[in-house]
GUMAR-574390 format. One line per field, with one value per residue: chain; residue in three letters; residue number from 0; z, y negated, x negated of N, C-alpha, C in turn. Coordinates in nm, 4 decimals, padded with zeros to 6 digits. Atoms other than C-alpha are relative to their C-alpha. Example, Ala and Ser with C-alpha at 12.3 -4.5 7.8 and 13.67 -1.06 7.14 Angstrom:
<pts>
unit <- [A_A]
code <- [ALA_SER]
pos <- [0_1]
nup <- [00.0000_-00.0060]
nnorth <- [00.1190_00.1190]
neast <- [-00.0890_00.0820]
caup <- [00.7800_00.7140]
canorth <- [00.4500_00.1060]
caeast <- [-01.2300_-01.3670]
cup <- [00.0000_00.0730]
cnorth <- [-00.1200_-00.1090]
ceast <- [-00.0900_00.0770]
</pts>
This chain:
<pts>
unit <- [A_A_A_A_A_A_A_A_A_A_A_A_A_A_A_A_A_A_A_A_A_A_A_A_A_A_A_A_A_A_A_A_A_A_A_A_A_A_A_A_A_A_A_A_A_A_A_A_A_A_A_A_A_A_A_A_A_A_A_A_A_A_A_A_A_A_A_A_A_A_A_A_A_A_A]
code <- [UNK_UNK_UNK_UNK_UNK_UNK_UNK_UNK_UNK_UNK_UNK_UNK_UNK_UNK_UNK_UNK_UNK_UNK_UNK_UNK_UNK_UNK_UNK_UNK_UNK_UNK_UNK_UNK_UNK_UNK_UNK_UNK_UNK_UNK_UNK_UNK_UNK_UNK_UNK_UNK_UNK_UNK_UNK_UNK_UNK_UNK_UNK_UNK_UNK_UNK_UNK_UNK_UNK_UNK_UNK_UNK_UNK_UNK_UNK_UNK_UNK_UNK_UNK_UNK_UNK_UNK_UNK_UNK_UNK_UNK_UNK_UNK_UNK_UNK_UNK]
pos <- [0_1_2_3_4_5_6_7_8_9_10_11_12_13_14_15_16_17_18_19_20_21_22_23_24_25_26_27_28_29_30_31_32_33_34_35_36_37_38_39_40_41_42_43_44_45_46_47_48_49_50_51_52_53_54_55_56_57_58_59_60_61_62_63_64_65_66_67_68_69_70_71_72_73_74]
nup <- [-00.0249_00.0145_-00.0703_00.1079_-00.0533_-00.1655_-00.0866_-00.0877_-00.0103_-00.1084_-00.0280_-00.0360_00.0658_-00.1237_00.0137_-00.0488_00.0991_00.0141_00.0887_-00.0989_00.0081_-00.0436_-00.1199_-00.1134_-00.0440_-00.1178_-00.1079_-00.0163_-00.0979_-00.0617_00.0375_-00.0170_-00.1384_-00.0968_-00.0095_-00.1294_-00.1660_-00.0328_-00.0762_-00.1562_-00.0944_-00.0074_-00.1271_-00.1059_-00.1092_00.0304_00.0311_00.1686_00.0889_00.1806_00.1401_00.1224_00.0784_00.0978_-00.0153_-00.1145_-00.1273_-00.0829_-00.1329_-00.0069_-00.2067_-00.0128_00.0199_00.1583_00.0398_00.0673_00.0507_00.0859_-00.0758_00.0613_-00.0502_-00.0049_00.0977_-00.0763_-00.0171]
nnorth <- [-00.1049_-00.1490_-00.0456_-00.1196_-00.0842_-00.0821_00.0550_-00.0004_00.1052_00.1040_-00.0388_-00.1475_-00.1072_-00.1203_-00.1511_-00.1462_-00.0602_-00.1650_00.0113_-00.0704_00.0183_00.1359_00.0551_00.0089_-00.1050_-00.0891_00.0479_-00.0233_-00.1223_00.0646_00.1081_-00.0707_-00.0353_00.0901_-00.0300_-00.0663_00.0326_00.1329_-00.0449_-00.0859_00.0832_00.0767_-00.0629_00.0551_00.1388_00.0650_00.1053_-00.0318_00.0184_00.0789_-00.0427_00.0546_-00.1067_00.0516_00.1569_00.0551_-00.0180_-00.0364_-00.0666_-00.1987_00.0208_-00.1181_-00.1024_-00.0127_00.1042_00.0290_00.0659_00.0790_00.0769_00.1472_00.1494_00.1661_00.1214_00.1325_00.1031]
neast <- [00.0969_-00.0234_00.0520_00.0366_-00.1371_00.0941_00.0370_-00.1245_-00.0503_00.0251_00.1265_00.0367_-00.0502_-00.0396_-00.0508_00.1056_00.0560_00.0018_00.1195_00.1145_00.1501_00.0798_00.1119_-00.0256_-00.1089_-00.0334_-00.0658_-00.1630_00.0026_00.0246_-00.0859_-00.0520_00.0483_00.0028_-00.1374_-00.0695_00.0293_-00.0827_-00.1559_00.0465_00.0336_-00.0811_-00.1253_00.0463_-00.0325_-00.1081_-00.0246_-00.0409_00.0869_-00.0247_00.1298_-00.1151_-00.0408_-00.0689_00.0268_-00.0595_00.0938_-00.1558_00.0328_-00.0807_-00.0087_00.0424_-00.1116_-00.0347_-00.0944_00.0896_-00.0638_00.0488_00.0718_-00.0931_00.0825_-00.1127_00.0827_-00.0898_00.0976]
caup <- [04.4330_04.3475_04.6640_04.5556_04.6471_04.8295_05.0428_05.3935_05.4871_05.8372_05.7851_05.9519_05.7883_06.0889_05.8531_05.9071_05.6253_05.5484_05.3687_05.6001_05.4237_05.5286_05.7650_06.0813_06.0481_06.3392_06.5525_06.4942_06.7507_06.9954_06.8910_06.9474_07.3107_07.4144_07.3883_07.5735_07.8639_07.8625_07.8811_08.1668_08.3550_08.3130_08.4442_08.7064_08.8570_08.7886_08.5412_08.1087_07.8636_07.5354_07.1792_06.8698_06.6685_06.3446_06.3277_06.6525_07.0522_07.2434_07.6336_07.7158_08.0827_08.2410_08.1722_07.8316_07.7763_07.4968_07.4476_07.2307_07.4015_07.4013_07.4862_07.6147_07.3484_07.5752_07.5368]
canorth <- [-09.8285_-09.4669_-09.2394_-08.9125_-08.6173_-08.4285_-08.6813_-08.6259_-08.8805_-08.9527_-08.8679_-08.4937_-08.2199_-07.9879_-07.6977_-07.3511_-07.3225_-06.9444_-07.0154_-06.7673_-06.9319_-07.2764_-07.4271_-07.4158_-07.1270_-06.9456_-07.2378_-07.1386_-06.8590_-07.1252_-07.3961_-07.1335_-07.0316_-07.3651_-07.4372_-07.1512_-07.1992_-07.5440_-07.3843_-07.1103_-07.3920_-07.5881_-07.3587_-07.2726_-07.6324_-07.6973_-07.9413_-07.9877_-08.0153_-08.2864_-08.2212_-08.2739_-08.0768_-08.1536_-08.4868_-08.5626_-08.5479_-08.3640_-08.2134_-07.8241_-07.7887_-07.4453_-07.2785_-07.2995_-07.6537_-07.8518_-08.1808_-08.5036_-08.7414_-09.1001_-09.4041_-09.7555_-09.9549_-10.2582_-10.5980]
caeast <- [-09.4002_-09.3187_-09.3399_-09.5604_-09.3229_-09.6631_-09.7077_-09.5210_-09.3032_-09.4236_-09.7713_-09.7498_-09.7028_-09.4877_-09.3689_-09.5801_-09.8311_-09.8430_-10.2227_-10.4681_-10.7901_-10.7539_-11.0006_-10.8310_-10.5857_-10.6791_-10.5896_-10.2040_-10.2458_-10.3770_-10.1221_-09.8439_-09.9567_-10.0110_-09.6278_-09.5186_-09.7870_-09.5907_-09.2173_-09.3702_-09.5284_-09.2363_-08.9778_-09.2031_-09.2012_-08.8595_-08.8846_-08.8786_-09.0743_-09.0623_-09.1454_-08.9887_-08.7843_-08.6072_-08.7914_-08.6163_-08.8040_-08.5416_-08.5941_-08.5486_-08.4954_-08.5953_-08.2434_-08.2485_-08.0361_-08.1980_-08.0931_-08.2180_-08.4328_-08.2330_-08.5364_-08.3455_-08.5416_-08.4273_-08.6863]
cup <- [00.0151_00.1358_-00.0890_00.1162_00.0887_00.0977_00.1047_00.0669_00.1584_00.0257_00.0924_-00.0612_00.0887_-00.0662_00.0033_-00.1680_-00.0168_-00.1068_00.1476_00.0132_00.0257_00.1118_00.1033_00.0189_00.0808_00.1332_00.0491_00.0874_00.1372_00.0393_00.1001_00.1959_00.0855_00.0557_00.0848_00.1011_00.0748_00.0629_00.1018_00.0866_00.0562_00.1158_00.1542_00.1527_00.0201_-00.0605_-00.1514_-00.0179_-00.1463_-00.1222_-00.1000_-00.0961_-00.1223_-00.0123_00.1214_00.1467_00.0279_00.1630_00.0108_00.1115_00.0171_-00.0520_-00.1185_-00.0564_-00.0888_-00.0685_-00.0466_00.1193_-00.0459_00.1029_-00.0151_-00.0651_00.0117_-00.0150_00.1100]
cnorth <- [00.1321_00.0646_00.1416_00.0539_00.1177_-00.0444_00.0024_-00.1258_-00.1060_00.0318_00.1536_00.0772_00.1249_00.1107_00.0813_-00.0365_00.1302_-00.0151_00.0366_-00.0951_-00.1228_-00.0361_00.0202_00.1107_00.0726_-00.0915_00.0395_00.0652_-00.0771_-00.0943_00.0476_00.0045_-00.1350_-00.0779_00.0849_-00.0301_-00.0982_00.0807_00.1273_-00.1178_-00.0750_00.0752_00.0843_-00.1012_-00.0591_-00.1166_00.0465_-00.0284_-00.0945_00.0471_-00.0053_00.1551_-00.0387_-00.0963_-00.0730_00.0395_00.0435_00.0968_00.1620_00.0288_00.1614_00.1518_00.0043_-00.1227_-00.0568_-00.1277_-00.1402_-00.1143_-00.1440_-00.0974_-00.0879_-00.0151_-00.1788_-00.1111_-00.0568]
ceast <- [00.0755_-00.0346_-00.0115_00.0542_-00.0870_-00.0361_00.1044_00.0347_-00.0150_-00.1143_-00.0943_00.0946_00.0734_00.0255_-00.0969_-00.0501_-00.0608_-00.1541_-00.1184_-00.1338_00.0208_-00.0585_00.0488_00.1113_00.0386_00.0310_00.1641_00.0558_00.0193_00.1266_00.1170_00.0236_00.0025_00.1288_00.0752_-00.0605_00.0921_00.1388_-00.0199_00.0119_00.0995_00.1418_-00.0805_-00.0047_00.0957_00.0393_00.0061_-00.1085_00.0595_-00.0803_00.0861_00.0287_00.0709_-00.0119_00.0402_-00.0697_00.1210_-00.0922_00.0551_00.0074_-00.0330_00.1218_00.0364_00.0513_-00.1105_00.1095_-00.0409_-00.0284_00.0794_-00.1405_00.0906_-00.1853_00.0217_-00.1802_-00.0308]
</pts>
């Protein structure tokens, strides 16, 4: 089975689509915002925030450090 080369490979599409007229475009504003409230809130309470970046989940702690989320995948 051929994989088709528009189809994204883990079923989300994360890069920015720069296309104004599609359906939901003005969520991006929203999207955006809801992220920082997170890293405010976060440094705030003295704690992190998760979220993926380069296909990878990584932690950002309030001082800026930003470092790759490791799960024990233990049975």
């Amino acid at each position: 089975m051929t994989k088709n080369k528009n189809e994204p490979s883990n079923g989300f599409k994360t890069e920015k689509i720069n296309n104004p007229n599609r359906k939901f475009a003005w969520m991006d504003k929203w999207i955006k915002m809801t992220g920082d409230m997170a890293r405010i809130d976060a440094k705030a309470n003295g704690t992190y925030i998760i979220y993926e970046k380069n296909g990878e989940l990584v932690k950002e702690y309030p001082n800026g450090d930003i470092f790759p989320l490791h799960e024990n995948k233990e049975s």
